[in-house]
Wavefront OBJ file of the C-alpha trace (Angstrom):
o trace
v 106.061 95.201 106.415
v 108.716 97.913 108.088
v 105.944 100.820 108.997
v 108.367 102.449 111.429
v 109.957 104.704 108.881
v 108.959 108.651 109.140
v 107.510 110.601 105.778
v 108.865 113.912 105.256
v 107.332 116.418 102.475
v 108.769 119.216 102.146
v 106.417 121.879 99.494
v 107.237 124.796 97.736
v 106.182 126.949 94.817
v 108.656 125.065 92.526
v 108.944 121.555 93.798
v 107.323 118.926 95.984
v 110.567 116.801 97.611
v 109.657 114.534 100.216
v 112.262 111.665 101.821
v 111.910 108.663 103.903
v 113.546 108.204 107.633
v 113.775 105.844 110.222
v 113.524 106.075 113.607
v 117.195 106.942 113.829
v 116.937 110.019 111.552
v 119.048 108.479 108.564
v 117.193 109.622 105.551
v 116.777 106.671 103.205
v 115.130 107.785 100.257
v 114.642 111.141 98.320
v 112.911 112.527 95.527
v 110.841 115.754 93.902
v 108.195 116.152 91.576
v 107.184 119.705 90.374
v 104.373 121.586 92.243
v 101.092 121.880 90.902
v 99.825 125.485 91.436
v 96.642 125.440 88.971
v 94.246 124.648 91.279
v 94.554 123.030 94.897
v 92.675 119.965 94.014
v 95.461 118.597 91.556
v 98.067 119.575 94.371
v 96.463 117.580 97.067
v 96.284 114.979 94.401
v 99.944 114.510 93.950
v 100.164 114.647 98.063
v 97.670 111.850 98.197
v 99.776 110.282 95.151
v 102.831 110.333 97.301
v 101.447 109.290 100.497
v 99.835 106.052 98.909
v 103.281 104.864 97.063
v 104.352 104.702 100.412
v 101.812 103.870 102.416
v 102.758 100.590 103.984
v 106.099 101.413 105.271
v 105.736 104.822 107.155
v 104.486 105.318 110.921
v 104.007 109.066 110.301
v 103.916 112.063 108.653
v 106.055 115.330 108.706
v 104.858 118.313 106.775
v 107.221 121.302 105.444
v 104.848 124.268 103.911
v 104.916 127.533 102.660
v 103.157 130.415 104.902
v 101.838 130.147 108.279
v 100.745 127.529 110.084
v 98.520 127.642 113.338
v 99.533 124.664 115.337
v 96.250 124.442 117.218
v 93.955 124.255 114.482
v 96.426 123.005 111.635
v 95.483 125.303 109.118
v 97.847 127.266 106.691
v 97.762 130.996 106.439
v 99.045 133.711 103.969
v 100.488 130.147 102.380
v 104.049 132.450 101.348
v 105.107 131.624 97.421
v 101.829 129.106 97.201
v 98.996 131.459 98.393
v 96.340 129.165 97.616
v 96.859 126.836 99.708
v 95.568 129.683 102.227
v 93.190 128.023 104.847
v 93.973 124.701 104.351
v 93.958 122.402 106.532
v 96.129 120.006 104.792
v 97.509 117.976 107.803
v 94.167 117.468 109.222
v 93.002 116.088 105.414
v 95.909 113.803 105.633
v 95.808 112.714 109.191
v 91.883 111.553 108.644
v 92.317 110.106 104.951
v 95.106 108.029 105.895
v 94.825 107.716 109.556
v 98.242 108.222 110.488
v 99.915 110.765 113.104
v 101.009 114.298 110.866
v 103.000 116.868 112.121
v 103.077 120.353 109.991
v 104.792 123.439 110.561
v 105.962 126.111 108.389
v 108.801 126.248 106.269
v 110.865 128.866 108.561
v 110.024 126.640 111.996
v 111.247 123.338 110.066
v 114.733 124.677 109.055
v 114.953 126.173 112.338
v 114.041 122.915 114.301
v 116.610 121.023 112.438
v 118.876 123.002 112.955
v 118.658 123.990 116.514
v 117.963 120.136 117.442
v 121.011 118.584 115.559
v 122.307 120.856 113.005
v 124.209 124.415 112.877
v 121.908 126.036 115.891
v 122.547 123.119 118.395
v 123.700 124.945 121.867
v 123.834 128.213 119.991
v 121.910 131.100 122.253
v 120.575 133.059 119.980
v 120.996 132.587 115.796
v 118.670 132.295 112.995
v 118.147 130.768 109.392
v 117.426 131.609 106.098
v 115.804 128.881 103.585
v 116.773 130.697 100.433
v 114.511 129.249 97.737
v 111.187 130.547 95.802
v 111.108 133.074 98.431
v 112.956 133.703 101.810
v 112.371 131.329 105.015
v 113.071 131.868 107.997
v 113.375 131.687 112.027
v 114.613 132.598 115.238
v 116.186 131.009 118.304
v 116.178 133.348 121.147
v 117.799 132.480 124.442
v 117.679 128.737 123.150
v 114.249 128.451 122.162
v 112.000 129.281 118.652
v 110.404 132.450 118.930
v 107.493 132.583 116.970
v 105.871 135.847 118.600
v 102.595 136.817 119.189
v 101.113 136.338 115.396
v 103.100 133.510 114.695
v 105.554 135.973 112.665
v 108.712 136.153 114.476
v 111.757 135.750 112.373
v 109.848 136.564 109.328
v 112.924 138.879 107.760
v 112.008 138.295 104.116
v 109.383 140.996 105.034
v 112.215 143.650 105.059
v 111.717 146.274 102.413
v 114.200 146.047 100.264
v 114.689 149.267 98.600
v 112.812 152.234 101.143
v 113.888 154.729 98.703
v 111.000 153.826 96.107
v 108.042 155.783 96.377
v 105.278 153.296 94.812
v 106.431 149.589 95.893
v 106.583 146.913 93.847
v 106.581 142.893 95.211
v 110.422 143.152 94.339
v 110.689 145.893 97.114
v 110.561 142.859 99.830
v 113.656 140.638 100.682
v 111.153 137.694 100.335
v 111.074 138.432 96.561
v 114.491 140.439 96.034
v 116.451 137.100 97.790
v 114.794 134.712 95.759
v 116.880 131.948 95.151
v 114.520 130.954 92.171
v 114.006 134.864 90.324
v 118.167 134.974 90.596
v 118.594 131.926 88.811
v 115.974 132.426 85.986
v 117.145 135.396 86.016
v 120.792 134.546 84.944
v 119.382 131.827 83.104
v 117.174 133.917 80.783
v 120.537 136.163 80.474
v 123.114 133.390 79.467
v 119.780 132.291 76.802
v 119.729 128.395 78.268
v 117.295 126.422 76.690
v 116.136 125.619 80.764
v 116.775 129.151 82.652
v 115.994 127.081 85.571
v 119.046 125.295 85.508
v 121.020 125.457 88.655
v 123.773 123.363 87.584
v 124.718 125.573 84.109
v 123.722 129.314 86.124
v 126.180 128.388 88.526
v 129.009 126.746 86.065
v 129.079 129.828 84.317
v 129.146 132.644 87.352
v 132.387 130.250 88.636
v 133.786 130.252 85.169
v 133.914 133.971 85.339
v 130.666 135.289 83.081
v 130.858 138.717 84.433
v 127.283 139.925 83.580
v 126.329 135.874 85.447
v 128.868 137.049 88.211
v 127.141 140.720 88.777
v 124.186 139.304 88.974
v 124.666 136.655 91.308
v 126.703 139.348 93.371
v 123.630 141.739 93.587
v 121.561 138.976 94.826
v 124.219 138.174 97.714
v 124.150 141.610 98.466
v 120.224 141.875 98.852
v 120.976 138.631 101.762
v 123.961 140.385 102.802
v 121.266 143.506 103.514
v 118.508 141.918 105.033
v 121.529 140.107 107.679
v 122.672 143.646 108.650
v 119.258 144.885 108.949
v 118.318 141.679 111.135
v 121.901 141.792 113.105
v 121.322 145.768 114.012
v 118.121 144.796 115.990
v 118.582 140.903 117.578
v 122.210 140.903 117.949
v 122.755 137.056 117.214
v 125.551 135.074 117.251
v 124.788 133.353 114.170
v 123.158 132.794 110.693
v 122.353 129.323 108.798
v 121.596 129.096 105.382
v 119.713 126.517 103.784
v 117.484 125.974 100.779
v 117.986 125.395 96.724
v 121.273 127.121 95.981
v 122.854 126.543 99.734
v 124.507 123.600 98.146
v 126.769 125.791 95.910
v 130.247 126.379 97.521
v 130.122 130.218 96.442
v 127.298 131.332 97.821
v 128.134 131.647 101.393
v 131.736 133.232 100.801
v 130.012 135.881 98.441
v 127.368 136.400 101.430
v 130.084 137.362 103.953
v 132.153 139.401 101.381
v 129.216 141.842 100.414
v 128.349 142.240 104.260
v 132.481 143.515 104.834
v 131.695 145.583 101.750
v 128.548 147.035 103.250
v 130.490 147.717 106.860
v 133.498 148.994 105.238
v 131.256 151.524 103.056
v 129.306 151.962 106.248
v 131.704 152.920 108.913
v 129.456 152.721 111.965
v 128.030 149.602 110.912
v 131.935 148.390 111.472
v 132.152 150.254 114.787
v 128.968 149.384 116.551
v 127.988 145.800 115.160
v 129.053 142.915 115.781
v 130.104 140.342 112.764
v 127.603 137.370 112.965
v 128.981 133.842 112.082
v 126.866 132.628 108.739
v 127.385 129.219 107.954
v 125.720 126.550 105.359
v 123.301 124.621 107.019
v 124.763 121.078 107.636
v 121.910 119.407 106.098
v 121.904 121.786 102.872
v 118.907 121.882 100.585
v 117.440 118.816 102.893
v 117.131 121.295 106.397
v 113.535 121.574 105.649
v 112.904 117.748 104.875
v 115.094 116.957 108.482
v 113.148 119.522 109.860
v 109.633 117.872 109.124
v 110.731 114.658 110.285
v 111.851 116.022 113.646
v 108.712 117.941 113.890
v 107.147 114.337 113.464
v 108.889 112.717 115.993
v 108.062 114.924 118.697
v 105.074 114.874 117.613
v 104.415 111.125 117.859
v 106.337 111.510 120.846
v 103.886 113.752 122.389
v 101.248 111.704 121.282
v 102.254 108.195 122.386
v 103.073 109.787 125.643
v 99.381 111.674 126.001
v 97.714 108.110 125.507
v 99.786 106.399 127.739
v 98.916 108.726 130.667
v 94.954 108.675 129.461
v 95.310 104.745 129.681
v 96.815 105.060 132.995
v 93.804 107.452 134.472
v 91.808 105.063 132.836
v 92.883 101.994 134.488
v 93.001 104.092 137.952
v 89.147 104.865 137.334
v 87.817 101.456 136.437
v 86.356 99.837 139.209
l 1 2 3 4 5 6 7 8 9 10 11 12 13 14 15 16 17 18 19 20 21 22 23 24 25 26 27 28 29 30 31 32 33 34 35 36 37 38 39 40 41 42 43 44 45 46 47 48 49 50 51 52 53 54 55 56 57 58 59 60 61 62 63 64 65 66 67 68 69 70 71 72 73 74 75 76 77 78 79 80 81 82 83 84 85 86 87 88 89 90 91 92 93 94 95 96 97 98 99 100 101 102 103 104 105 106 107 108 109 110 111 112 113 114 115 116 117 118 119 120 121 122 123 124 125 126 127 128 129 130 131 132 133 134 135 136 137 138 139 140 141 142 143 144 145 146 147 148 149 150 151 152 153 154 155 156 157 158 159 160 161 162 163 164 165 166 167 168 169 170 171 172 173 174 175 176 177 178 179 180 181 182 183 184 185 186 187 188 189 190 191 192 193 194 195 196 197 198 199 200 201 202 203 204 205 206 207 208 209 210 211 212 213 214 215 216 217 218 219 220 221 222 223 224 225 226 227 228 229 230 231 232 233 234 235 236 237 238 239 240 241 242 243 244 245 246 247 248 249 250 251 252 253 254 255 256 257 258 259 260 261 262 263 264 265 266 267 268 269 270 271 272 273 274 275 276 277 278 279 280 281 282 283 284 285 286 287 288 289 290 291 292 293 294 295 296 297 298 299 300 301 302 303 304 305 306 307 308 309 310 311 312 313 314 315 316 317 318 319 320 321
């Protein structure tokens, strides 16, 4: 039995992915299963499904969720595009039912962790990233560390308003909801009249094979990221931007990203003039940055752990008569 490999589960609105690693970080084996959001009982039911199938080969768990998450007491808050899993305390229920080490963070510290500890962020200063993918997730590395602030909501960008011009504000007026990787592909989806709107693969076939209302739609969405990366750039002055999440896979995005924010400067002169031009980049691990991120979150964890009993076996030995 090989119980040295690391579980990683990764949750969103949409999906459930989780992957196997082992202790070198190589991810081994990867899969999804659709979220259930009607009640949380039949969601921590396909967690404990997924846990038990593999069981006898993992050393620990890594959790990716959606929300906040209060590293002292474990618990999720606001729970972002799954608010009811508000004030759970799901690694705590996993840690005791299986008695295993867990690790969870949010979604915006996992991306960030992987990618500041061997991805796109590694030596960088100051940068951030964007998960682009039910809703926006995200974080900050300020003079080399995560910055989480004093409510745990540093870096949270997808709370920018979106459109300040509207007097009575809709959920669309937020970059959370108006850079949803998700909405912009049902979106197109529902347009082009695909028997799945939720098909990445044939949204994205036909926006590169030129389907201009497809293209102007997927152009408007870029320009809602491009917006919330000016906004972000005008106040923390960072060198750069990852992006990761559902779509970051797609060669286009990213290009399309850059072009709207030259667009925006060029319309906006001073923008040009006063701010600097941030590098943004695809996240090296892709739509996996959260699953990598879990998994590192694990490791130091375990790390910690293994270390903490050590020293209280040492004091124990120096106290025993």
């Amino acid at each position: 039995m090989n119980n040295t490999n690391y579980l990683s589960i990764a949750i969103s609105a949409s999906f459930i992915r989780y992957a196997l690693f082992d202790e070198s970080g190589s991810l081994k084996v990867k899969k999804q299963v659709p979220t259930p959001t009607d009640s949380v009982g039949n969601f921590l039911k396909q967690i404990y499904e997924i846990v038990t199938d593999h069981l006898k080969s993992i050393y620990g768990i890594g959790l990716s969720v959606p929300g906040q998450v209060d590293p002292k007491d474990g618990v999720i808050y606001q729970g972002g595009s799954l608010p009811m899993l508000h004030g759970l305390s799901l690694g705590k229920i996993l840690a005791t039912r299986y008695e295993l080490p867990v690790s969870m963070e949010s979604t915006g510290f996992c991306v960030t962790l992987a990618s500041q500890w061997n991805g796109n962020l590694k030596g960088v200063t100051n940068g951030a990233t964007i998960a682009l993918d039910d809703g926006v997730s995200s974080g900050l590395v300020l003079n080399h560390q995560i910055f989480s602030g004093s409510h745990l909501q540093a870096g949270g960008i997808g709370m920018i308003i979106a459109n300040p011009t509207v007097e009575n504000h809709q959920p669309e007026d937020i970059m959370f909801n108006a850079c949803s990787a998700s909405k912009m592909i049902n979106t197109i989806g529902s347009a082009l009249e695909l028997s799945d709107p939720n098909d990445d693969i044939k949204v994205f076939k036909a926006i590169e094979n030129g389907d201009a209302n497809a293209r102007e739609m997927f152009n408007a969405y870029c320009r809602n990221v491009a917006y919330m990366i000016v906004n972000t750039q005008a106040v923390l002055d960072l060198n750069k931007y990852v992006i990761s999440g559902r779509i970051s896979n797609q060669s286009i995005l990213v290009p399309e990203i850059n072009h709207q924010i030259q667009i925006i400067r060029e319309t906006i002169p001073v923008l040009k003039e006063m701010l600097e031009m941030p590098v943004i980049e695809t996240s090296i691990f892709k739509q996996d940055t959260d699953l990598f991120g879990a998994f590192y979150s694990a490791l130091d964890h375990l790390t910690l752990r293994n270390l903490q009993i050590t020293k209280r076996n040492k004091k124990e030995l120096r106290l025993k008569p």
